[in-house]
Every structure is written in structure tokens, then in C-alpha cells.
N, C-alpha and C positions, 0 to 999 in steps of 0.2 A: 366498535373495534377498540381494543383494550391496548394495542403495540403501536399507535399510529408511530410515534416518537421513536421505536427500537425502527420499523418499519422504514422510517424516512431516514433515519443514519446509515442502515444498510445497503441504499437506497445509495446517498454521497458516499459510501466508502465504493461503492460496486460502481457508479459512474468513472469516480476517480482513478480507480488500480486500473478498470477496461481499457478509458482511455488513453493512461501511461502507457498501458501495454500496448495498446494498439499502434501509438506513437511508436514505441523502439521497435517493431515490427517494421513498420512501414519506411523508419527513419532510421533503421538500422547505421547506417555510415555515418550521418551525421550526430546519433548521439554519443557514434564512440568516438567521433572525433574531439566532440566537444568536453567529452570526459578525461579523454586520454590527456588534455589540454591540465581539465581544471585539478587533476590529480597527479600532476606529471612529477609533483615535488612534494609526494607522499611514499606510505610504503605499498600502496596500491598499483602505482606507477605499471607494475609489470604484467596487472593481475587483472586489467580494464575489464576485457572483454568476459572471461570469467565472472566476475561480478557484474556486469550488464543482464549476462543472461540471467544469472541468479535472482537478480531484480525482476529481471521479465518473468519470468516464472512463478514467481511469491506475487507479482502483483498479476497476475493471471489468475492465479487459485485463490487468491484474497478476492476478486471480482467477481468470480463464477460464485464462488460460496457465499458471498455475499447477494445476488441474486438471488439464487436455490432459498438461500436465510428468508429474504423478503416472503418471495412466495411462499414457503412451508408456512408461514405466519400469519398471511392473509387465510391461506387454507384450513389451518387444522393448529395453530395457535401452537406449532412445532419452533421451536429453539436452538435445534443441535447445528442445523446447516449454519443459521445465525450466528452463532455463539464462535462456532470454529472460524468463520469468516473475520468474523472480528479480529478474534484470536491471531488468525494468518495477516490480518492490517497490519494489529499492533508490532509484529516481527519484522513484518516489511517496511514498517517507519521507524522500528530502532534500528534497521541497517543501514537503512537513509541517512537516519541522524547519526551515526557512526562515522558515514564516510561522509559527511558536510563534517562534524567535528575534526576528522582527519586532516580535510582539506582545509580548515581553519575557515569556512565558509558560511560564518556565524550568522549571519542575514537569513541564508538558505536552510540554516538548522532552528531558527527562528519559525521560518513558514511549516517547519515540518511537526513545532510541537504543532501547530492550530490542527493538523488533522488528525494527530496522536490524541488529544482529548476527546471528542465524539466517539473514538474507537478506542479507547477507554471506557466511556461511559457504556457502548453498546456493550461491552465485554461482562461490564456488571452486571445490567440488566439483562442480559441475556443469559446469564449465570445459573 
């Protein structure tokens, strides 16, 4: 098996977004409560819920196609679900890190290069 390495990053990017998502699904009230909190003295301030879903949806289709990636790879050494998956991480962790830079939440915009690099590298090698 020639992908184990694109294989296992698509792998943590697709455990990581389902989960998130699963999260704001299920946790709906409380993650906007907790945003509306941590962005309250931004210019996001008005726009929470609007960018939640945003959120949840990019990390939805970044999870799914990150699956779909794995498997096409184990199968038939296919790329393209992979590739796009990535593709949709790396978008959904520079809005992340836009709205943790907004919020001056340097810490949080810290944790969020650690998963921007692996879906970085899948993006290459998937290339």
C-alpha cells in the first residue's frame, strides 16, 4: 500500500471535522452561546449564528470527502475525493484561524495551525 500516510491524515482530518460537526449539531445552543460570548467584541458579534452554520457545513463536506478520499485510495489508488477533502480542511481551518485572529484568541489560533499542517501536506501529496 503506496498512501498509508495520505490514507491516515485523511483519516484525522475526517475523524476531526465529523466530529466538530457532530458536536455543533448536537450542541447547537451551547456552541453558540459560547461563541456569541467569545466574539462579542468583534466584528462578527452580529453574524455568530451565520458563521456557525458556515462552520458546520465546511466541516461536514471536509469529513465526508475526507472519508470518500480514504476509501477511493484504499480502492483504486483514486485522489480526487482525497485531494478536494483536504482542499475543503484547509478552508475550514483558515476561517477558524481568521475568527480566533479576530477574536485575538491567540492560544486557539495556535491549536489550529497544528491541524492546518497535515492538511497542508495531504493537499500536496494528494496533488
Amino acid at each position: 500500500m503506496n498512501n498509508v500516510a495520505s490514507i491516515l491524515i485523511l483519516a484525522f482530518l475526517a475523524i476531526s471535522f465529523i466530529q466538530s460537526g457532530y458536536d455543533k449539531i448536537f450542541y447547537w445552543k451551547d456552541n453558540l452561546d459560547w461563541l456569541k460570548g467569545h466574539f462579542a467584541k468583534t466584528q462578527l458579534k452580529n453574524h455568530v449564528p451565520l458563521a456557525l452554520m458556515n462552520i458546520l457545513v465546511l466541516e461536514l463536506i471536509s469529513g465526508v470527502l475526507c472519508v470518500v478520499g480514504a476509501i477511493q485510495l484504499i480502492i483504486n489508488n483514486g485522489r480526487l475525493f482525497g485531494f478536494y477533502g483536504a482542499v475543503f480542511s484547509c478552508i475550514t481551518l483558515l476561517m477558524l484561524l481568521f475568527g480566533q485572529r479576530l477574536a485575538k484568541d491567540y492560544d486557539g489560533a495556535r491549536t489550529i495551525v497544528i491541524y492546518f499542517i497535515p492538511a497542508v501536506m495531504a493537499v500536496y501529496w494528494l496533488n
